[in-house]
N, C-alpha and C positions, 0 to 999 in steps of 0.2 A: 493766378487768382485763387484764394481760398477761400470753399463753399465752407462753411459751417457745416461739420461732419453732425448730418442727420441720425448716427447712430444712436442716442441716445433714445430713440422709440427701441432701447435694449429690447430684445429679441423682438426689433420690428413691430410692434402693432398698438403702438401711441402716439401714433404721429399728429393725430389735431390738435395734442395739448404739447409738442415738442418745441414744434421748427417758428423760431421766429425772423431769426434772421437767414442771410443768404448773401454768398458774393462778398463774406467777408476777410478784413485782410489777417484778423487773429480767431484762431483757434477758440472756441472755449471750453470746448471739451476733446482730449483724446480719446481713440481707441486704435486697435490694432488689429489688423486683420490676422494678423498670424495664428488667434486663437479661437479665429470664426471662421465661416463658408471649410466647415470640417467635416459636414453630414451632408449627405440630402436633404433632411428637413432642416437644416440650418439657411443652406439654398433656396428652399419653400419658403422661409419667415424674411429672408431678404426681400424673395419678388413679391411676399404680402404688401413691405414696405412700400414699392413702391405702386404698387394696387391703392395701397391707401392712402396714398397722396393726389388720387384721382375725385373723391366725393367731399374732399373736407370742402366747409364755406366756400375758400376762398379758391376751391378749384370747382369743379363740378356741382358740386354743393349748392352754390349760390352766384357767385361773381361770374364764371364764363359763360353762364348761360342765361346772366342777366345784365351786367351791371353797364358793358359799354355796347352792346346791341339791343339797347328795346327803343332805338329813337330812330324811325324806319320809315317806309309807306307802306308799313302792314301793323305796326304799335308805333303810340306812343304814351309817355309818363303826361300824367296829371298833377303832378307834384310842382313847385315852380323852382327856379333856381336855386332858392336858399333855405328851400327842403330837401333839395337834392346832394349830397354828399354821397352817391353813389357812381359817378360819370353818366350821367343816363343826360344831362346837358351837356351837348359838345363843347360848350363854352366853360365847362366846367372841367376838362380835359386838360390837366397841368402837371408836370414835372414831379409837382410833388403831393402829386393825391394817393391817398393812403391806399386803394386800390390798384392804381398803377402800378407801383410798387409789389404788390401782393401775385399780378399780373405776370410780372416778370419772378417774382421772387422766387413762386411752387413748383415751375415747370423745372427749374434749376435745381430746385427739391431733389425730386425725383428723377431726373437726369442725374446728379450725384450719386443718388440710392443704386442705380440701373447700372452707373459705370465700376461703382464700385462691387458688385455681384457679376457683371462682364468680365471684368477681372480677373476674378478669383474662381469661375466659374468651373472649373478646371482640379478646383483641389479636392476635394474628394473620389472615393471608387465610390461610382454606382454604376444605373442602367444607365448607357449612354443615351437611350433614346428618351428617357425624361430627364439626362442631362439638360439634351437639344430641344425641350418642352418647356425648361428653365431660361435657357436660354434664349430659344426663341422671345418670347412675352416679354423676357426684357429688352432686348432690341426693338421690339415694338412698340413700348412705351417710351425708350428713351426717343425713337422717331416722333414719336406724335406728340410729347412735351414740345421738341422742337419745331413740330407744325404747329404748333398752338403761340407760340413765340414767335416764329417769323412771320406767320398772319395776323400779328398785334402789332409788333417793330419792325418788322424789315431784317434789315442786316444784325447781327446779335453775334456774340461769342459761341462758337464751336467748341464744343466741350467732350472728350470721348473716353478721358480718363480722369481721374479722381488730381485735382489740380497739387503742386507742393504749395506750403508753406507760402512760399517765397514767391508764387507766379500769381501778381495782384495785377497785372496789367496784360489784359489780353483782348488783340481787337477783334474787331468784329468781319466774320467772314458775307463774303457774296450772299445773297440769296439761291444764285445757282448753285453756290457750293456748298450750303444748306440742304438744298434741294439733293442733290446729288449723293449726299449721305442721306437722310432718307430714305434715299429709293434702296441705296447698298442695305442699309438695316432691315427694312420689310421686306428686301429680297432673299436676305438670308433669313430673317424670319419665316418665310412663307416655305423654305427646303425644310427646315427645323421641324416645322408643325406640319407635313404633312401628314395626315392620316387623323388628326386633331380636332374635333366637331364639334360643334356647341349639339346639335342632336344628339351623339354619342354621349357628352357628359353632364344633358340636362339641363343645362343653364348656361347664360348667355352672356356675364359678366367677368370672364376672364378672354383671354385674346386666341380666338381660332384660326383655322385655314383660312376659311372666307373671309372673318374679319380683317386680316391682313390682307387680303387680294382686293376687296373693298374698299381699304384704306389706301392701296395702292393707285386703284383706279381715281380716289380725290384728291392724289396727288397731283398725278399727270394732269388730270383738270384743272385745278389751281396753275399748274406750272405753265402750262399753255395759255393762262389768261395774264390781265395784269398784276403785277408789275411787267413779268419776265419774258410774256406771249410767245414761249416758243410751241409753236403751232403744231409740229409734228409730235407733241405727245398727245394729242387728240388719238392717235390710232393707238397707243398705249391705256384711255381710258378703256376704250370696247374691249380690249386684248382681256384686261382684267376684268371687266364687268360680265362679260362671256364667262370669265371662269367661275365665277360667282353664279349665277344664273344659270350653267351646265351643271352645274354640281346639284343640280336639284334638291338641294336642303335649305332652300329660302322660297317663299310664298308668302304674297299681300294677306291679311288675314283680310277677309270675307266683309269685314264691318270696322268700317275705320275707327269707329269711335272705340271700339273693342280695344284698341291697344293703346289708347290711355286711359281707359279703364282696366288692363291686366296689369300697368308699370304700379297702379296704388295698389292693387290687391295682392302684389308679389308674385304674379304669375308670369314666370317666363316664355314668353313667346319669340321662342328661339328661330320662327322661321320669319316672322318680321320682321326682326330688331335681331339684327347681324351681331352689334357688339351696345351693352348697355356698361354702363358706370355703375357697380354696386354699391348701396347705401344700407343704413341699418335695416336690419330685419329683412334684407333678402335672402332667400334660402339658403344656394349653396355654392356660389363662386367664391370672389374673393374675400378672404377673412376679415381683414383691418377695414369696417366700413364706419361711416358715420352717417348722421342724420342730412335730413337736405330740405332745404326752402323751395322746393318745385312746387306749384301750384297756388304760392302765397304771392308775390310780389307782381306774380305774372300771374293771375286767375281768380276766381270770382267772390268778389267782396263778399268777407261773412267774418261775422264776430263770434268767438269760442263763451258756448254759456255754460253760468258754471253755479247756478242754481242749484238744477240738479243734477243727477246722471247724465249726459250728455247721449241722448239717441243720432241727432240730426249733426248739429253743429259741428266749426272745426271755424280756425281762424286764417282767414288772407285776407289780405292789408289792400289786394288789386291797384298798387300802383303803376299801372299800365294798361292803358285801354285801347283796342281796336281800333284801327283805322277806318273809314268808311270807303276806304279804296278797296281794301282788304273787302270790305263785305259786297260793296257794290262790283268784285272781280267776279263772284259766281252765277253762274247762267238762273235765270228765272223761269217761270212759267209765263208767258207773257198776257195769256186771260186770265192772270189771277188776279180775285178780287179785294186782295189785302192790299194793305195803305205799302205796306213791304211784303212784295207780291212773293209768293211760294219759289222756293228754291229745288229747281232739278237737283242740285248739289248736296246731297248731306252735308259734306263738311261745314259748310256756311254757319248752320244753326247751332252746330258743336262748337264747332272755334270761334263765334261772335256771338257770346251771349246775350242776351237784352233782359238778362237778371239780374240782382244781387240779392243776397240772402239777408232777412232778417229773424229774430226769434223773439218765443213767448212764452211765457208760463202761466198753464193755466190750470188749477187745481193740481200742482206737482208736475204737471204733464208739460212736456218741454214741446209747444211746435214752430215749426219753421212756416217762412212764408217766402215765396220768393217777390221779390218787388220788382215792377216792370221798368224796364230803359228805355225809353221814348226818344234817346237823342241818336244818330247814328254814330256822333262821335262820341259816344258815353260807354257804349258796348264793351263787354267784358271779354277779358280773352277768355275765351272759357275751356281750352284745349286741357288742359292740366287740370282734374275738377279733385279735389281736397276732401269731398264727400263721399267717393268712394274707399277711401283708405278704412281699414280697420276701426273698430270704435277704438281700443283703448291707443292706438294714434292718434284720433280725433282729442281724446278725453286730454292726453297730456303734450300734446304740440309738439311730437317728437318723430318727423316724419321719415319713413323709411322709405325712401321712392326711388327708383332707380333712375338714371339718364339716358333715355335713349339716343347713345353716338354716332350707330349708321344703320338707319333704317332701309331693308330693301325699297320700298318707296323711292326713294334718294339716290341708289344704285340704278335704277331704272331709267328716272331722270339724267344722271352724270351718266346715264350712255346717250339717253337722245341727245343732251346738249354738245356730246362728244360727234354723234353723228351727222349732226346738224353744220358741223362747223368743220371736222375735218377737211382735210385737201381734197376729198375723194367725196362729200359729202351721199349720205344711205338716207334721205330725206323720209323715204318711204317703213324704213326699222326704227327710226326716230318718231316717227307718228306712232307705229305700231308699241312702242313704251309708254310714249305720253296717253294713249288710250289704255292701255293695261292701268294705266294709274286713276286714270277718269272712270273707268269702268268701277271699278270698285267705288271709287267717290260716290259714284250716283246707285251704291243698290244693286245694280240688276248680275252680277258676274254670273247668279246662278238662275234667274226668274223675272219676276216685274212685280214691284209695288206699288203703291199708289201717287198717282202725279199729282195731283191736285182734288178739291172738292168745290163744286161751283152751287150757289145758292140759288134754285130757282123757283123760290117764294119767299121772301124776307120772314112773312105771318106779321104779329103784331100782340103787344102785351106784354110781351121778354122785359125782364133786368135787364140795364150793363154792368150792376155790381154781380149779378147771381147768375150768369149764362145758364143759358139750358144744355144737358147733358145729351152728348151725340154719340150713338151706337153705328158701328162699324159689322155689318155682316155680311156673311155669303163669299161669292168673289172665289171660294178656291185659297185663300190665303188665312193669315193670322198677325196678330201683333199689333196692326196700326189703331191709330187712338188719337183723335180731334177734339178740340175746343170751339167752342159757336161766340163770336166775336159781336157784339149788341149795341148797335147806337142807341143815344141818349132818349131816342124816339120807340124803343123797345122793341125795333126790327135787328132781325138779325144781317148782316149787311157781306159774313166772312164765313169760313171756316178754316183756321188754322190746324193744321197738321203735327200734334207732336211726336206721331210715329207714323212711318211710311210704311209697318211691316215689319213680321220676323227677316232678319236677315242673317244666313245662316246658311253653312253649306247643302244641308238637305231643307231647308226652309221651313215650313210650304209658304211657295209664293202666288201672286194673284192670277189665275188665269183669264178672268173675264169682274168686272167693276164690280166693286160689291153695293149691297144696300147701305144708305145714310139714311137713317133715323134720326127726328131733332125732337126732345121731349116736347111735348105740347105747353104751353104758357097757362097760369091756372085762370085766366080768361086771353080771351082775344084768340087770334088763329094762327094753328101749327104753319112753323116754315116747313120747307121741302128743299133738298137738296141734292145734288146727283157728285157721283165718284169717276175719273178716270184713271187708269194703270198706267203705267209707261210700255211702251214697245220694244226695249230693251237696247235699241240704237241712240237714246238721248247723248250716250255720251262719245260717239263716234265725233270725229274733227274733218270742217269740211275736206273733198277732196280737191288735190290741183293745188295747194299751197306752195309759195315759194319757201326757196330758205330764208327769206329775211322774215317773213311771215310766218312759219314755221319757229322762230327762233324765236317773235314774238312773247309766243302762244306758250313755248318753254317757261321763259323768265315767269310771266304771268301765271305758270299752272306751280310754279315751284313756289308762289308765292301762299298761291291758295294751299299745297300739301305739308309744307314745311314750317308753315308760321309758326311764330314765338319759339322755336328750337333754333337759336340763337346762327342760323345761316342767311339772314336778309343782309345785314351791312356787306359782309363778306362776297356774298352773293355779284350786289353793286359795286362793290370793289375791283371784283376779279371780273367782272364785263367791262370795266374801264370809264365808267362815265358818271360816278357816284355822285359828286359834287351837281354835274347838273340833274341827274337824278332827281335829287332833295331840294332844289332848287325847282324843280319843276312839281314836284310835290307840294311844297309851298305855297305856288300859284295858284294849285290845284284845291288845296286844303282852305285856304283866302276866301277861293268861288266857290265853298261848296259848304259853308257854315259852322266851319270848325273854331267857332265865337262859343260850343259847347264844351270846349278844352282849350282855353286862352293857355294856359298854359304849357300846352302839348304843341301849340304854335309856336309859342318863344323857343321850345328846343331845336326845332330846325331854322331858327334864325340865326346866321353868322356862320353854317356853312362854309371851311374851307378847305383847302386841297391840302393843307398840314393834318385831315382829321381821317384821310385816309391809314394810318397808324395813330397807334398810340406815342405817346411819350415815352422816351426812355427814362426811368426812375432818377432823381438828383440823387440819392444816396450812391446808388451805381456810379452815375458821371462821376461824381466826388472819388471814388477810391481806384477807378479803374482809368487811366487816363488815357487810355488810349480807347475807349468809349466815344464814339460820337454821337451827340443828338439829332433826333430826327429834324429833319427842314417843317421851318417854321416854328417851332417852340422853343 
């Protein structure tokens, strides 16, 4: 079978405007290796190549990390069938959807690019140890194109050298035997790149040690669920997630929301974010980057103004909105006196926004307003927020955001669920992850912020349009900052929270409640309101859990850390039960008034066990005939 030689990104680094097609049976351009891979840097501009076949659109960019996973029980699309030309309706999942096609097409891309620099790897003198630096990365790429294919299709063509002319028909190997080379590439990737750190060289968008052991360890967890459930790579995930986690150069940052707030500002955080996908404007990994749709399709509705200078604004479409399974998963305050009662959980109010932005011009002056969500099913994913990127990003819609592909978070998890479930099951080191990951959730890793704030005097005279301003003091802390919530009767009835506290490694954090202050109304009588802290064990998990209860409280916490970072279908897939899953979600979605997304309904209607894969492309079936389609399509 012949790829369409991607060389035409001549010396590598135009690839979003090159490759269109793929897997096909004529040439339409030659080239020759015999007059390339002659330098080192010749070797350099090859693995940029395939570096940059990782952020365009239809890889990273936009399609893998939206187009057939945002129809979940943690998102779904608001758009209806016959505005959806993206696969985001499974019912809209067919042979010959142009994203399909694009699905299988890239990964093949760069597979091509990778096999063809494997190759030839070999022909120059240089250092051999940045030979095996070269090499390594693209072994690891051409691995994980192939993870990214055999967790869309299933069984798929094995590809490990640059195809002739002549070989247009090649079938499709096992998935174990997919697997299998995998594991051989990251393995020899990972001898390759010892010594290799994303700490050592700053940034975190090219392939290091850990990232490959990391990658390693999601392997074996995949491999061990379904399809293939061979069980005893469970002690393969710990094997590698240890080595990631002994190597001590990965650590939660301190503030979840911090690390999608540093992916728009371009700041690498090399000890969160294991391995990211580089996009334009990030500093200094891989070269060949391009622009990316992160925070637009999936994040909080706002419209780009262009009156004037643009301070505020930035444009997302927010075709995807929150689940209310998703928001009703995180733990509450349970005396709290909001309509949606106070979340122990930060993440809750980061990743389910109950805003969208709108704008104004007033006297030249450009301002924003955020407008309130009132439906639980209307909620914004708000994980990916577009407003902190750069202004001159904002100004021309050209967004440089990286991809975060394995966040320690993630490693954490894929050891508990590894622990949880091996033959040998460590129930006990499997709690002790999933709280490392809660801890940070909720705030306290290094002190105690504020839990709540209870009203105890309404007063009387208040706005609901104009709240009275709440001052936060004392306490031993800093940071936090509340809204006073006013029925129509001019009592105040709430106080929401929109900061718990600095949170921060050295803080300061609360050591005893602080003062609330509620402005006084310009008649009628001041409310009063009182503060508590957390005690620092909110996010502990009971003790005495089984493993099926423990295994629970996994799937459910991966839901709340990972959301919209395109691992939920996958997720339900590889636990084996997905159709009932969404089927049960549906029930769930029916009884709980999701009449606020009629259309976010209809995409999990129809439901079936063909949607656990994709479709193999008709153009592929067409030339390659020994291609077979997946069951039921």
């Amino acid at each position: 079978m012949k790829y369409l030689y991607s060389f035409i990104l001549v010396l590598l680094i135009s690839i979003t405007t090159s490759c269109q097609k793929y897997l096909d049976t004529e040439p339409n351009d030659f080239y020759s290796t015999v007059n390339y891979y002659e330098t080192p840097a010749q070797l350099q501009s090859a693995l940029n190549a395939v570096y940059g076949t990782m952020m365009i659109p239809r890889m990273f960019g936009q399609v893998l990390n939206f187009n057939f996973t945002s129809t979940t029980d943690e998102m779904i699309p608001n758009r209806s069938i016959t505005q959806d030309n993206r696969g985001m309706h499974y019912s809209n999942w067919t042979a010959g959807h142009a994203y399909v096609a694009t699905t299988w097409a890239y990964p093949y891309v760069a597979i091509n690019l990778a096999n063809n620099l494997i190759d030839n790897i070999n022909k120059p003198t240089m250092d051999e140890t940045q030979r095996g630096y070269i090499k390594g990365q693209a072994l690891f790429l051409r691995a994980y194109c192939y993870f990214i294919l055999t967790t869309n299709f299933g069984e798929v063509p094995l590809i490990l050298h640059s195809p002739g002319i002549n070989d247009v028909n090649i079938a499709s190997s096992s998935q174990v035997a997919i697997y299998q080379q995998m594991e051989a590439d990251f393995k020899e990737a990972e001898t390759l790149l010892a010594g290799r750190t994303a700490a050592s060289l700053g940034y975190n968008d090219v392939v290091t040690i850990t990232a490959v052991q990391a990658m390693l360890a999601k392997l074996y967890l995949y491999w061990a669920g379904y399809p293939i459930k061979d069980t005893s790579k469970y002690d393969n995930v710990v094997t590698y997630a240890d080595k990631v986690v002994n190597s001590g150069l990965h650590a939660l940052n301190v503030d979840y929301r911090q690390v999608f707030i540093n992916i728009f500002q371009d700041k690498y955080d090399v000890k969160e974010n294991i391995l990211e996908w580089g996009a334009q404007g990030a500093a200094a990994g891989a070269t060949t980057k391009s622009s990316s749709d992160i925070g637009s399709t999936i994040g909080i509705t706002s419209t780009l103004s262009t009156n004037v200078t643009p301070l505020y604004s930035y444009s997302a479409v927010g075709w995807i909105w929150a689940t209310r399974k998703l928001f009703d998963s995180y733990e509450t305050v349970p005396t709290s006196q909001l309509t949606w009662k106070t979340s122990l959980d930060l993440r809750r109010d980061w990743n389910c926004a109950d805003f969208s932005y709108s704008y104004s011009i007033v006297n030249g002056t450009e301002f924003r307003t955020a407008t309130p969500v009132t439906n639980l099913w209307q909620l914004r994913c708000g994980k990916f927020r577009r407003e902190y990127a750069p202004q001159e990003q904002r100004n021309n819609g050209y967004y440089g955001t990286n991809w975060p592909a394995i966040r320690y978070a993630d490693l954490l998890l894929m050891r508990a669920e590894a622990n949880i479930l091996k033959a040998s099951p460590n129930l006990t080191a499997a709690k002790e992850d999933i709280e490392m990951v809660r801890q940070r959730a909720y705030g306290t890793k290094y002190g105690n912020i504020l839990k709540d704030i209870t009203v105890t005097l309404g007063g009387s005279g208040y706005s609901a349009t104009t709240p009275p301003a709440v001052t936060i003091t004392g306490g031993g802390g800093s940071g936090a900052t509340a809204t006073a919530v006013v029925s129509t009767a001019g009592v105040v009835t709430g106080i929401r929270l929109t900061s718990k506290g600095t949170i921060t490694t050295s803080g300061p954090y609360y050591t005893s409640a602080p003062t609330i202050t509620i402005a006084a109304p310009t008649t009628g009588t001041r409310a009063t309101a009182t503060a508590t802290i957390t005690n620092g064990t909110e996010y502990l998990l009971a003790s005495g859990l089984t493993q099926s209860g423990l295994f629970d409280i996994l799937k459910a916490e991966r839901m709340r850390e990972m959301c919209y970072e395109a691992s939920r279908r996958y997720d339900l897939v590889r636990w084996g039960n997905f159709v009932n899953d969404m089927i049960d979600f549906r029930t769930y979605a029916s009884a709980n008034g999701i009449s606020g997304n009629t259309y976010g309904l209809s995409t999990i209607t129809g439901i079936e066990s063909k949607h656990l894969l994709l479709p193999k492309p008709t153009y592929e079936l067409n030339i390659n005939k020994l291609l077979k389609q997946n069951p039921g399509y």
